[in-house]
Backbone as numpy.savetxt, mean C-alpha at the origin, in Angstrom:
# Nx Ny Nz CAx CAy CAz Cx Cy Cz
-3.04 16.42 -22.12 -2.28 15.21 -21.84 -3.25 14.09 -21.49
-3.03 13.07 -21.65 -3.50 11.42 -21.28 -3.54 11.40 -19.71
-4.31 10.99 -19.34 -4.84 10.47 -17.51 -5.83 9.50 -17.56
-5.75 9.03 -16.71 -6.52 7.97 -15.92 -7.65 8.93 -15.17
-8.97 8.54 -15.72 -9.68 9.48 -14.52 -10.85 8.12 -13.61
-11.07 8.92 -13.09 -12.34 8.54 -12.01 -13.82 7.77 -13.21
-14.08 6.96 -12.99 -15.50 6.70 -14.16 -16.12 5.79 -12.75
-17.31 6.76 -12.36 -18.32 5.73 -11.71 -19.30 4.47 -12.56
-19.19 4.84 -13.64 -20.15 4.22 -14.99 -20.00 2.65 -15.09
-20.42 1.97 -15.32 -20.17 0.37 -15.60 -18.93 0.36 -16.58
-18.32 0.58 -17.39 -16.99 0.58 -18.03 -15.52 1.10 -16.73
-16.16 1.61 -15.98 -15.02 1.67 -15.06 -14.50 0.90 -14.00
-13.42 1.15 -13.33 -13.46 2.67 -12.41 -12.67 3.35 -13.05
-12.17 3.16 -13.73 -11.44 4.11 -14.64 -11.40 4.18 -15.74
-11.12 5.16 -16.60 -11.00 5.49 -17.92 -9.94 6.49 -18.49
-9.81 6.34 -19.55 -8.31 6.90 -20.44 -9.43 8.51 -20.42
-8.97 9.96 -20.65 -9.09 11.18 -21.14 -8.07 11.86 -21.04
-8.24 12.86 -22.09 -7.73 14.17 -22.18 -7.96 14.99 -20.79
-7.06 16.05 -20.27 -7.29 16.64 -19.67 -6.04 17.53 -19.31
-6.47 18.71 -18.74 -5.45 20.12 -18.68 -3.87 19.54 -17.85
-3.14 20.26 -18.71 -1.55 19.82 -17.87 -1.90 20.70 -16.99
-0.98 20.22 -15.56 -0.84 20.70 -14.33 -0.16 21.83 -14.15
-0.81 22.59 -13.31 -0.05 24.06 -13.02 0.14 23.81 -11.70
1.78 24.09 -11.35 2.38 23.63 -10.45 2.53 24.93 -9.56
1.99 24.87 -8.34 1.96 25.95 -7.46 3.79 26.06 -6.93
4.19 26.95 -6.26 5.99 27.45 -5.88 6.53 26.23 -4.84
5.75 25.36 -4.89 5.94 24.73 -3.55 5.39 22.74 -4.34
5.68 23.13 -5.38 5.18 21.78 -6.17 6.23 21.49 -7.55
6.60 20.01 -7.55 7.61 20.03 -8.46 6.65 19.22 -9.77
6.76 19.80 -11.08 6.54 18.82 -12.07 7.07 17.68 -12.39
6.69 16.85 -12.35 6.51 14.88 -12.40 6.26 14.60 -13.70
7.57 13.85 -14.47 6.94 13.16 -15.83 6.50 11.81 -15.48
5.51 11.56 -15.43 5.38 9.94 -14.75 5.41 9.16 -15.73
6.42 8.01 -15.11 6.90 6.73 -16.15 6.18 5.27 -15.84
5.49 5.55 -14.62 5.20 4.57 -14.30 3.98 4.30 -13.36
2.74 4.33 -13.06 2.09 3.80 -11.80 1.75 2.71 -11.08
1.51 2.45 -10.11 1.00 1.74 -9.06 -0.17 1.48 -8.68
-0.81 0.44 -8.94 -2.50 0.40 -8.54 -2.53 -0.08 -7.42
-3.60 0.24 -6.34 -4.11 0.06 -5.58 -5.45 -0.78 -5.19
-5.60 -1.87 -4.37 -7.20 -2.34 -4.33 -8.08 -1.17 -4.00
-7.85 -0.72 -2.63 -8.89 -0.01 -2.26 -9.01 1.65 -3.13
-8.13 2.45 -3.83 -8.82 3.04 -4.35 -9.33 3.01 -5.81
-9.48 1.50 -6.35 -9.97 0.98 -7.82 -11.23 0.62 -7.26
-11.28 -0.38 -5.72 -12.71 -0.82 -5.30 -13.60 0.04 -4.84
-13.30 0.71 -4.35 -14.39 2.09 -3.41 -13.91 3.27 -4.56
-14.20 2.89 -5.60 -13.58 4.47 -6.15 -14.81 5.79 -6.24
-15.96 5.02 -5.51 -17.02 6.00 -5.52 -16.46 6.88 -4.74
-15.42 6.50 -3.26 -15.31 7.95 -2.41 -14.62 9.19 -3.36
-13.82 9.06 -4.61 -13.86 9.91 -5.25 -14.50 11.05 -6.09
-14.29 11.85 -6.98 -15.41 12.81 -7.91 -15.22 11.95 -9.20
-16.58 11.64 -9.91 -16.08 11.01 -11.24 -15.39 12.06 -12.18
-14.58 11.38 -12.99 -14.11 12.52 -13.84 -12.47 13.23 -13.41
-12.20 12.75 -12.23 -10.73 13.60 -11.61 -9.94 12.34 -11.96
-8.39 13.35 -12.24 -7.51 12.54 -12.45 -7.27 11.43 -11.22
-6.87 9.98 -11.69 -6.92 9.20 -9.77 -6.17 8.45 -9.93
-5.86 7.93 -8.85 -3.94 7.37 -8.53 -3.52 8.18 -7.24
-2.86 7.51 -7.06 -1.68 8.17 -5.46 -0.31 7.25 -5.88
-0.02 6.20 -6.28 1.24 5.61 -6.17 1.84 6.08 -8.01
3.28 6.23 -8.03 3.63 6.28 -9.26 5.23 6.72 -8.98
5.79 6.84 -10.12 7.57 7.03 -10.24 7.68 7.58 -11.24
8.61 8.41 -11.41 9.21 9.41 -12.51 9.98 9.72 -12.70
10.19 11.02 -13.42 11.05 12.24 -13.79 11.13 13.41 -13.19
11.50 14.13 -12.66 11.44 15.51 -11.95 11.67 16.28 -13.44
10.70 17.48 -14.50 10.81 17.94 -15.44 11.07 19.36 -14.86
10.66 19.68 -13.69 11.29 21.00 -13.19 10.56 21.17 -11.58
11.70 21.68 -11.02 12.16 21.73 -9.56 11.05 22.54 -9.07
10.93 22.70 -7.80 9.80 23.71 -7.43 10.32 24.97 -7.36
9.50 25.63 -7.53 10.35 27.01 -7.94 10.68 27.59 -6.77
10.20 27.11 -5.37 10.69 28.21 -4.20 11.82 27.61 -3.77
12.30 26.38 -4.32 14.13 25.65 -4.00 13.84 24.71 -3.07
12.74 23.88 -2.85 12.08 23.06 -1.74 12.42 21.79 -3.11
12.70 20.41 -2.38 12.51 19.60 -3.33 13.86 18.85 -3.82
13.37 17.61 -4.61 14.27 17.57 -5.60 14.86 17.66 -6.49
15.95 18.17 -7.34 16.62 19.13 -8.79 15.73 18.36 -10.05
16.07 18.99 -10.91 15.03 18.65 -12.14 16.18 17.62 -12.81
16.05 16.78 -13.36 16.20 15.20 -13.57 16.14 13.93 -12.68
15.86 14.53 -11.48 16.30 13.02 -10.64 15.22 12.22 -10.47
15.46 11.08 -10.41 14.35 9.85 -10.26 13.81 10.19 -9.23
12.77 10.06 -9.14 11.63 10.17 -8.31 10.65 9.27 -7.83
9.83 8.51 -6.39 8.86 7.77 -6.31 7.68 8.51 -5.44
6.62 8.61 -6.50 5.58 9.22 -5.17 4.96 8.57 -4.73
4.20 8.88 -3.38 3.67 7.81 -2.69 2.12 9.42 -1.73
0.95 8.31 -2.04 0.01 9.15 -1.50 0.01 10.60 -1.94
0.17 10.44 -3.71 0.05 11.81 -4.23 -1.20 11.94 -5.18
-1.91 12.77 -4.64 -2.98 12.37 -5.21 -2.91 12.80 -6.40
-3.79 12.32 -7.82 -3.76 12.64 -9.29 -2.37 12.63 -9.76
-2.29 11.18 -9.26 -0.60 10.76 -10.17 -0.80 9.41 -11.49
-2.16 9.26 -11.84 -2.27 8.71 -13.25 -2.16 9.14 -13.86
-1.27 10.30 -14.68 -1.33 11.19 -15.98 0.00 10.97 -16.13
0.18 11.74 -17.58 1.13 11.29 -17.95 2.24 12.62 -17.30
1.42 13.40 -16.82 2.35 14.62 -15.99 1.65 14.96 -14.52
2.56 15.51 -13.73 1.58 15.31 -12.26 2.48 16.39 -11.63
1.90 17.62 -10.62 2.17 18.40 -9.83 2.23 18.15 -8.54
3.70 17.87 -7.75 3.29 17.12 -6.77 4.27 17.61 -5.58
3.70 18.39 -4.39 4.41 18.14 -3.12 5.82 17.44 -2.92
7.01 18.27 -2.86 8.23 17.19 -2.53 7.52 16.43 -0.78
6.82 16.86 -0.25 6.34 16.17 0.77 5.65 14.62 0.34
5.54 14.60 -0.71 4.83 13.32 -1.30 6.10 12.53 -2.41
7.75 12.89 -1.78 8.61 12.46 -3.24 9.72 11.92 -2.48
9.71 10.46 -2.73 11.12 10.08 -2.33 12.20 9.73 -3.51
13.62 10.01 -3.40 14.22 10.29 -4.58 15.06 8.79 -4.67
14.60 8.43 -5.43 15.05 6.85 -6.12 16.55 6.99 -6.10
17.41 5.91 -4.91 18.50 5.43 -5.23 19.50 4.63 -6.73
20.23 4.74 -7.21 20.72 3.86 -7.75 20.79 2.53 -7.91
20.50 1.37 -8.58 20.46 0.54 -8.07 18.86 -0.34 -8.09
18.36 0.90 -7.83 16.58 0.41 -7.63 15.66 0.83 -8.84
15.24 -0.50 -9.70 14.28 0.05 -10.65 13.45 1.10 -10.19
12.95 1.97 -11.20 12.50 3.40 -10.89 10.78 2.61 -11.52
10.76 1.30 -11.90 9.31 0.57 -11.80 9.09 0.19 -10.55
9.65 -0.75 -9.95 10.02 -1.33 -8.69 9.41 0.05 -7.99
9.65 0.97 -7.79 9.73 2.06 -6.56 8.21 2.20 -6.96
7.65 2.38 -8.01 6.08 2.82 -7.95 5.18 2.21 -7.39
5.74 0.35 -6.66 5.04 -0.18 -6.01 4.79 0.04 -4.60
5.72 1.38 -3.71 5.64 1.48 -2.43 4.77 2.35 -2.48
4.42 3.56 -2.20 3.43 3.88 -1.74 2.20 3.98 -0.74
1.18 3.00 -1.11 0.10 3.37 -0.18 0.14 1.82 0.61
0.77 0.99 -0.01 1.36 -0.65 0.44 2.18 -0.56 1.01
3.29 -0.18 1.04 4.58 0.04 1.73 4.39 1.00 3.20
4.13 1.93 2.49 4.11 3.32 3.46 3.35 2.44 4.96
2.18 2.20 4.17 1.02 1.26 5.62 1.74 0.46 5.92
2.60 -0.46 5.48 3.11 -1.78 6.20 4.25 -0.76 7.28
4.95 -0.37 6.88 5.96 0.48 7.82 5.76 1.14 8.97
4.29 1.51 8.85 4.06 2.94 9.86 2.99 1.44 10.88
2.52 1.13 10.15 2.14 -0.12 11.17 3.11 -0.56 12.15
3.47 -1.42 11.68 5.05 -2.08 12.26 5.96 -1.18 13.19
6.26 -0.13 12.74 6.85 0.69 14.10 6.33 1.15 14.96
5.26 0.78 15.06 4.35 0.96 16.37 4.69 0.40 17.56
5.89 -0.33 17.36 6.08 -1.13 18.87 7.43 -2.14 18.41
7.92 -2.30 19.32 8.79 -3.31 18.88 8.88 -4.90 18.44
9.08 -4.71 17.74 8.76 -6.41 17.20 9.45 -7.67 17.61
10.96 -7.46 18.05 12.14 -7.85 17.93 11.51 -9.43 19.12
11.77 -10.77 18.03 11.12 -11.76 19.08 9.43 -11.95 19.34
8.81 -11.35 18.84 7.46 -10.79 18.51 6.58 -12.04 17.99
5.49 -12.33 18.23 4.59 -13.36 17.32 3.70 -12.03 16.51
3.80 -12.22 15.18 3.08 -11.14 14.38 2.71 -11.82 13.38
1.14 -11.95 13.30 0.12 -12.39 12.39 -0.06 -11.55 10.83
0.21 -11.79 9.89 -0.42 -10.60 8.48 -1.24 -11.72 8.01
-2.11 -11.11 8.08 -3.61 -11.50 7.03 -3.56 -10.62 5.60
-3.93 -11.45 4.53 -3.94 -11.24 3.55 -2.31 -10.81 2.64
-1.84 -11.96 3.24 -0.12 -11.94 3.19 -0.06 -12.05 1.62
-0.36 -12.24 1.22 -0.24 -12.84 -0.72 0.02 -10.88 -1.17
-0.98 -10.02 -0.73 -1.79 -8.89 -1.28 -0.23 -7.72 -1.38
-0.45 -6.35 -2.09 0.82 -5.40 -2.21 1.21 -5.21 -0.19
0.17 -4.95 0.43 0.38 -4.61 1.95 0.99 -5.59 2.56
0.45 -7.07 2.40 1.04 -8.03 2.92 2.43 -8.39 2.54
2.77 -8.53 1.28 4.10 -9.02 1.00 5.22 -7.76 1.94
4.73 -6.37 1.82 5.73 -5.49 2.01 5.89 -6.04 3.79
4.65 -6.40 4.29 4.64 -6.58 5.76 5.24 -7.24 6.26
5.28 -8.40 5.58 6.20 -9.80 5.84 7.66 -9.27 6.07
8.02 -8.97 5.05 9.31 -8.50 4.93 10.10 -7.88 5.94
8.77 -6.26 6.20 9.42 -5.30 6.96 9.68 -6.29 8.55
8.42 -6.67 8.72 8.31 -7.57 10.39 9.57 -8.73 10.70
9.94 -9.21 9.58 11.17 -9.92 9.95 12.39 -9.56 10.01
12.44 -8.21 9.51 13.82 -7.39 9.58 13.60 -6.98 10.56
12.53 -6.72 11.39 12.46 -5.84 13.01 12.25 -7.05 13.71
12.89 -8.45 13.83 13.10 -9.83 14.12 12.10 -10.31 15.29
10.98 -10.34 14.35 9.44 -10.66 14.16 9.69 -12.61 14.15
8.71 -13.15 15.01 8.56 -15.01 14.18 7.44 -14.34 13.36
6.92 -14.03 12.14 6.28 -13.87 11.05 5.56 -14.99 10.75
3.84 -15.13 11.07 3.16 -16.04 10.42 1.99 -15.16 9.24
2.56 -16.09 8.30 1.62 -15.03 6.70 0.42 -15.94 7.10
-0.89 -15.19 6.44 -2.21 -16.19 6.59 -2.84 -15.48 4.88
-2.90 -16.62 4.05 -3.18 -16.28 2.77 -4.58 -17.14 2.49
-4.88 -16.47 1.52 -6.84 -17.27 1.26 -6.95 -18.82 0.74
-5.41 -19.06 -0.05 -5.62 -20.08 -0.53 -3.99 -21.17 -0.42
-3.51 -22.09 -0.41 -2.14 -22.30 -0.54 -1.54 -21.76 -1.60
-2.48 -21.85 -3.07 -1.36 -21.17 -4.57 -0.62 -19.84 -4.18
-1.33 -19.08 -2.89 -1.14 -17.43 -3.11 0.10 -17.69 -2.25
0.37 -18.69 -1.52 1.79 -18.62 -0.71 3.16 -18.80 -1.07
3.21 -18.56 -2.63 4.28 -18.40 -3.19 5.57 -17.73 -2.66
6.63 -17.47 -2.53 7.34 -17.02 -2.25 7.67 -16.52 -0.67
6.36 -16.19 -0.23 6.43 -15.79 1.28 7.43 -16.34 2.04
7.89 -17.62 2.27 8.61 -18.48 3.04 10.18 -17.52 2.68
10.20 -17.28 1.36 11.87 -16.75 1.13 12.02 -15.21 1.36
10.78 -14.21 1.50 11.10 -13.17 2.27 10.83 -13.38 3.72
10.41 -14.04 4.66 10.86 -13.69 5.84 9.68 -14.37 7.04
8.69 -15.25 6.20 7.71 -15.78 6.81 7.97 -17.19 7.59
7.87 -17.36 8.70 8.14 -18.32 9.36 7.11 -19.64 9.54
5.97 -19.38 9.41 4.91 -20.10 9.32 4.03 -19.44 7.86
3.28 -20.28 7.46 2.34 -19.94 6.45 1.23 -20.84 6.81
-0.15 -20.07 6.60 -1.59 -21.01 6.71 -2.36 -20.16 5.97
-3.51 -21.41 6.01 -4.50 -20.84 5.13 -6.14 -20.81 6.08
-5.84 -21.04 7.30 -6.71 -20.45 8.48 -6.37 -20.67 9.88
-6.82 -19.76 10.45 -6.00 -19.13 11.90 -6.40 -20.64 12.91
-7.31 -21.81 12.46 -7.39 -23.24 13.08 -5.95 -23.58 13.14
-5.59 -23.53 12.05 -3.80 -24.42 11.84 -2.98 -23.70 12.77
-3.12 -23.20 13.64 -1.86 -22.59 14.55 -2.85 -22.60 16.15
-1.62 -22.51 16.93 -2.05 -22.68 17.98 -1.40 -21.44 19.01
-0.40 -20.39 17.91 0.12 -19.13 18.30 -0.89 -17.88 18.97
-0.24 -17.31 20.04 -1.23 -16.06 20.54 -0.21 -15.03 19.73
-0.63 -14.07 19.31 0.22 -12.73 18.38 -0.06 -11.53 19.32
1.62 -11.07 18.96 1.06 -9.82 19.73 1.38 -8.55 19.08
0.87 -8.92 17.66 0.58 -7.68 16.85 0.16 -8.85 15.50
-1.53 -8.24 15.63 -2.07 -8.62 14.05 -1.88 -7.24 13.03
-1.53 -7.64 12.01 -1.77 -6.62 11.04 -2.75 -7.41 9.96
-4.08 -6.99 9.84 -4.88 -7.48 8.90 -5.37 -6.49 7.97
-5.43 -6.37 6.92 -5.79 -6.07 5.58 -7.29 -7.02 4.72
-7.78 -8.05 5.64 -9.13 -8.53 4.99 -10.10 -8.07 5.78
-10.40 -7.76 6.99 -11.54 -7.34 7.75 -12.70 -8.56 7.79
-13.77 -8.38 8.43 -14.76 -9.07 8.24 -14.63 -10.51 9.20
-15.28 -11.28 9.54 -14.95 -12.74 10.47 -13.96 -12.73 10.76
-12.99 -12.75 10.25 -11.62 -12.62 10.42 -10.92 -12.14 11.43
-11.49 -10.99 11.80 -11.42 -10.18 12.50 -10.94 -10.52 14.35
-12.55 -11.14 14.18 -13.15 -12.31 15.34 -12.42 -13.69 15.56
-11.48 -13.90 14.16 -10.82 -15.15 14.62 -9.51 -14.32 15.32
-9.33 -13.80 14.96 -8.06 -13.11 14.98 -7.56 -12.77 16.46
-8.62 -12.40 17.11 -9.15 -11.74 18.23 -8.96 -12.60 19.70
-9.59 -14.00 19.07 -9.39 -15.02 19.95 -7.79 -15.55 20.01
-6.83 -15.34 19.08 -5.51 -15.30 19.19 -4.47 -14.19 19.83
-5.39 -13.61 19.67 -4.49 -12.46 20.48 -3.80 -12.58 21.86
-2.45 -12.02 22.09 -1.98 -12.51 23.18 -2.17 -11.42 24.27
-2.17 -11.32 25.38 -2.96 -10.56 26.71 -1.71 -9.18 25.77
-1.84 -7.90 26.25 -1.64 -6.67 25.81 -1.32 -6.33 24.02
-1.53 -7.57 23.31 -2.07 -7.45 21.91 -2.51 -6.53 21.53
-2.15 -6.13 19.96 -3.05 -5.13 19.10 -3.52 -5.82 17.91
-4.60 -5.23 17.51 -4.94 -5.39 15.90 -5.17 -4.14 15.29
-4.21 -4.40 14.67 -4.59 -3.02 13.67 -4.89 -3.11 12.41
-6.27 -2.82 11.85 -7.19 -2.79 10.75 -6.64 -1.79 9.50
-5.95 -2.54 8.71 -5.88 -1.58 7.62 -6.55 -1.70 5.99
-6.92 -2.39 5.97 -7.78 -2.69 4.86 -9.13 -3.69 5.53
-10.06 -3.44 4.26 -11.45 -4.82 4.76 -11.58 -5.15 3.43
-11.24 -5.73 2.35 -10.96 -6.48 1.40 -11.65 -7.82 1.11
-12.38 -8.12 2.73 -13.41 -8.99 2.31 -14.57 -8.49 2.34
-14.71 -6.96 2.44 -16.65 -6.51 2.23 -17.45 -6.79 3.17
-16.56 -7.81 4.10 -18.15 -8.52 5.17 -17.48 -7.69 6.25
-19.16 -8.07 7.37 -18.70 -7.70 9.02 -17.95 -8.15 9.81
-17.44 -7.38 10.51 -17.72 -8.62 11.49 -18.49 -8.07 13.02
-18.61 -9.67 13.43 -19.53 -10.13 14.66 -18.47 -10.58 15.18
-18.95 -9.74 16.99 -17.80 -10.96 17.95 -18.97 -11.49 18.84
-18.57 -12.73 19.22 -19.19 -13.11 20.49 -19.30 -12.70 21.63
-20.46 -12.24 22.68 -21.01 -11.82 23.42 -19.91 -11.45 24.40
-19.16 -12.90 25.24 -18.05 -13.19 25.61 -16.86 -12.57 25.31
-16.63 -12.44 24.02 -15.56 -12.32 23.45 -14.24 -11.39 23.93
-15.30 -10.20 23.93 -14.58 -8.71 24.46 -14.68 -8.37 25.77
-14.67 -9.56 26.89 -14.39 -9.00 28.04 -13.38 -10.45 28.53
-12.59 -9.73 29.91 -11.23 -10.77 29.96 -10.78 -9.99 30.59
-9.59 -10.95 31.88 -8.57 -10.62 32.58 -7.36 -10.61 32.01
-6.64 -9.92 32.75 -4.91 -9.55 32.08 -4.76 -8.58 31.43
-3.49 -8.17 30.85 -3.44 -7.04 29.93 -4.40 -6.63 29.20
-4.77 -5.57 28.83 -5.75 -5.46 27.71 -5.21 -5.46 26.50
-6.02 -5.97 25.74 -5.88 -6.32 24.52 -6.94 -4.88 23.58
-6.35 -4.62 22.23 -6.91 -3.18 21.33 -7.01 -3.78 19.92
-8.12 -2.92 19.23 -8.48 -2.99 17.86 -7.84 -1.53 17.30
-7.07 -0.97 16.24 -6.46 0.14 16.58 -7.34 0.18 14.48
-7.67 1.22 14.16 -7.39 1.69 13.12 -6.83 2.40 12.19
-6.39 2.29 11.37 -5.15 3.08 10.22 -5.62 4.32 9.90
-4.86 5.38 10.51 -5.30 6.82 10.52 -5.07 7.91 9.28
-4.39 7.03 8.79 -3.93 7.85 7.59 -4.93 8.23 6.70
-4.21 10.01 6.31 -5.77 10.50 5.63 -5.04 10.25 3.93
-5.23 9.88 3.06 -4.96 9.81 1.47 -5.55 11.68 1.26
-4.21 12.54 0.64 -4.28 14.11 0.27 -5.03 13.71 -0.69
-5.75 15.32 -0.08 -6.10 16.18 -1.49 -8.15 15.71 -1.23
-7.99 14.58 -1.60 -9.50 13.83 -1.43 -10.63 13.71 -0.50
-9.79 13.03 0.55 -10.75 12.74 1.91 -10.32 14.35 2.72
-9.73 14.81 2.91 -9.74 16.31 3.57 -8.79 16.82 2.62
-9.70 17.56 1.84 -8.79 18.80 0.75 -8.31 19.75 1.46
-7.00 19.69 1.02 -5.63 20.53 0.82 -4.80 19.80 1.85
-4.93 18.45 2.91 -4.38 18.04 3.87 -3.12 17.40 3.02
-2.38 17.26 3.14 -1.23 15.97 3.05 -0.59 15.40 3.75
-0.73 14.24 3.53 0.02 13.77 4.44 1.35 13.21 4.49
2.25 13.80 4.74 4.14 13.77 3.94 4.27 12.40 4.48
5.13 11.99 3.15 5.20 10.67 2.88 6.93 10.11 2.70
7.45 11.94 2.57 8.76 11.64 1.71 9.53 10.96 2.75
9.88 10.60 4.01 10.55 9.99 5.02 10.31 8.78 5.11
9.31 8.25 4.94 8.94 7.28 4.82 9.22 6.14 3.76
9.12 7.21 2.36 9.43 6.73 1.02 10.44 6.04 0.99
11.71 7.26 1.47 13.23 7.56 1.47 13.53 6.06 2.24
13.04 5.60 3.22 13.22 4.95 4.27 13.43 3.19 3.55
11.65 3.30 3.18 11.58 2.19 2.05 12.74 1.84 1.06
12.81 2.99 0.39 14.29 2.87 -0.88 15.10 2.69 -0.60
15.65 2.88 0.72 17.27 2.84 1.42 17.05 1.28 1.40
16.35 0.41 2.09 16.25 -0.74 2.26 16.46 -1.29 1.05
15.77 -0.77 -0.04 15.61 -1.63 -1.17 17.02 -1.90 -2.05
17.75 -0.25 -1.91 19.10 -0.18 -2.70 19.90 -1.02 -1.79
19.76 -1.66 -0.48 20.89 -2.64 0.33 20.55 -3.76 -0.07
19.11 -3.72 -0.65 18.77 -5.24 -0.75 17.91 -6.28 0.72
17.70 -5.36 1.21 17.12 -5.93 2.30 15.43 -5.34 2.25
14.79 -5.46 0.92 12.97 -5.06 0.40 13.67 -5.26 -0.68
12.42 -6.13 -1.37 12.31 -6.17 -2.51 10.39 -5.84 -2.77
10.21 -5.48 -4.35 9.10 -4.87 -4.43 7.79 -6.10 -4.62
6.81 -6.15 -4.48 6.38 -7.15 -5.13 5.43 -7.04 -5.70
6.15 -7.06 -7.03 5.46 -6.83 -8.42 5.16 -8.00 -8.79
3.70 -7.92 -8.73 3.10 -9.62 -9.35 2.71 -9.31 -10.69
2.41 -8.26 -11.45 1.82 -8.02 -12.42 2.68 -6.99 -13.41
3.43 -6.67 -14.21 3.55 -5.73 -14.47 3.27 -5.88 -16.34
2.80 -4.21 -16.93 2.27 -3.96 -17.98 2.22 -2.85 -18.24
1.61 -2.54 -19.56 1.03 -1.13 -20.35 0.53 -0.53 -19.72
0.18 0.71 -19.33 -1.25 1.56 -18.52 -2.45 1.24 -19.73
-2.19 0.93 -21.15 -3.64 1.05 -21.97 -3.98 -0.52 -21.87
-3.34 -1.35 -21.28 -4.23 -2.33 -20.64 -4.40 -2.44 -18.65
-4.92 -1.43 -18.99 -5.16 -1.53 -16.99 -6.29 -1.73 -16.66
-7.50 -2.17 -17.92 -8.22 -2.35 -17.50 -8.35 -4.03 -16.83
-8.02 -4.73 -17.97 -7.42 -6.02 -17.95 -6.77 -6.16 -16.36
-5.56 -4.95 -16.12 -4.88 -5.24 -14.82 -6.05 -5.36 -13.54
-6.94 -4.77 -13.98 -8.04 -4.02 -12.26 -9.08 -5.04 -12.45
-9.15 -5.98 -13.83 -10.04 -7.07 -13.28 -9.10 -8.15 -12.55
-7.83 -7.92 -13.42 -6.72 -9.43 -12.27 -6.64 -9.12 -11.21
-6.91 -7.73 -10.72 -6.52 -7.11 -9.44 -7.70 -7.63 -8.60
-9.16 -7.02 -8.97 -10.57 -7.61 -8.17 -10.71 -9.45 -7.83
-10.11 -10.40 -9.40 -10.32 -11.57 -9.03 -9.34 -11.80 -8.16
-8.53 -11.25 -7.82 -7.30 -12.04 -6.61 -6.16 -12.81 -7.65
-6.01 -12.85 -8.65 -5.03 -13.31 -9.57 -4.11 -12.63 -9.41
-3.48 -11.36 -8.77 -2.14 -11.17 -8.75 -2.07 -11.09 -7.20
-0.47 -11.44 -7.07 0.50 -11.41 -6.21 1.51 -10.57 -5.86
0.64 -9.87 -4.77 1.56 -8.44 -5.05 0.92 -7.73 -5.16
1.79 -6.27 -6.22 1.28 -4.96 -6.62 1.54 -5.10 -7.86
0.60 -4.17 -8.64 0.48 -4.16 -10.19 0.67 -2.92 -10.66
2.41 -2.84 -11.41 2.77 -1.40 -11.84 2.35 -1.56 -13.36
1.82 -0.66 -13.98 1.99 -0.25 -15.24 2.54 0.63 -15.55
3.59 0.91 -17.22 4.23 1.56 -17.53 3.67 2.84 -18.23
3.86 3.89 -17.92 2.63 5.06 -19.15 3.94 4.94 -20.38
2.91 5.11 -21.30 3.35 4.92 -22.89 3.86 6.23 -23.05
């Protein structure tokens, strides 16, 4: 069968091959996948992978047959996986722990965009209550940010998006953003929950906004740089204020045979989406035999959103 594999080589990070259909252990359902989900960070760092393995975690399907020990969902039903690892092929063996089962109602494209974007914006966000909340998202334009926006104003968040440029602030204002900027100067808000996805200086501006028992929690670094705080910076009266990092391990890869179940989470996402209260945000959508095309729009910052392609 056709997959997407791993290519460390200058033509990559990925490449089209042949490679063995999946043998599905009693506890794993076969996946016709109709659709995937790209990701920045595992197209940009795709060295932490093996070259040559099938790669992907986000995608949506077909259930072609149930797991055989009766765990799971029945063989036809729509399907979205999320944090499954080796879900670029055109068939995939996958953990019902990694399968949320697509409502009615909700494109079964649409769903391939939650995943490793969604899943993080969610598990962030319920970390505390938001309700009335000043909550900062950096890199609001990006698949993590749009889902963030969203989720933080339904948990009745004042939502300020912070995007790289004004073009990328498209739409933000009509899911749920109350302020929009294009640097943390233009506001004069203390937050008491950053969710940032760029890392780097940023970090340090971010820091100085923070309101006394504040968090930041680091889930992407998307700008490559450090950061530096000032000498000063990190000491202070009042509540304490935390830098928290995103713990989540991505199966199979970073600790083989771990998973990390996703399906509650998935389920959680989709319920929202079939009421209409999430929508996906698909800035890009296309072929998988032009993804290469997609992962350079993806590196220059030209899409908005998440970028599903369809497998042929």
């Amino acid at each position: 069968m056709r997959a997407l594999v791993v290519d460390h080589g200058e033509a990559g990070p990925v490449r089209f091959a042949d490679v063995d259909e999946p043998m599905p252990a009693s506890d794993q359902a076969l996946i016709e996948i109709r659709h995937i989900g790209l990701n920045f960070g595992e197209l940009n760092y795709v060295r932490k992978w093996p070259t040559g393995v099938v790669h992907g975690h986000d995608a949506a399907g077909i259930v072609l047959r149930a797991a055989s020990d009766g765990s799971g969902p029945p063989e036809g039903t729509r399907v979205a996986l999320g944090m499954a690892a080796h879900a670029w092929a055109e068939r995939a063996a996958v953990s019902p722990a990694s399968l949320g089962t697509v409502p009615e109602g909700v494109d079964l494209a649409d769903s391939a965009a939650l995943g490793i974007a969604g899943i993080t914006a969610l598990r962030v966000l319920r970390r505390r209550s938001l309700l009335a909340r000043n909550v900062l998202i950096t890199g609001a334009s990006g698949g993590v940010g749009h889902f963030a926006v969203q989720l933080a104003a339904l948990a009745g968040a004042r939502v300020t998006a912070l995007v790289g440029s004004p073009d990328r602030a498209a739409g933000l204002r009509e899911l749920g953003a109350h302020k929009i900027i294009t640097d943390l100067a233009q506001t004069e808000h203390h937050f008491d929950l950053v969710l940032d996805t760029v890392g780097g200086p940023l970090v340090a501006q971010a820091w100085s906004h923070l309101a006394e028992g504040g968090t930041i929690h680091l889930v992407g670094y998307s700008s490559g740089q450090d950061t530096t705080f000032p000498a000063e910076a990190l000491s202070g009266f009042g509540e304490p204020r935390s830098i928290t990092t995103y713990g989540d391990l991505t199966p199979g890869f970073v600790t083989p045979g771990v998973i990390t179940p996703t399906s509650a989470d998935l389920t959680d996402l989709l319920d929202l989406m079939a009421t209409g209260r999430l929508t996906a945000p698909v800035g890009l959508r296309g072929d998988w035999q032009d993804v290469h095309a997609a992962v350079q729009a993806l590196f220059a910052r030209k899409v908005h959103g998440k970028i599903v392609l369809d497998v042929a």
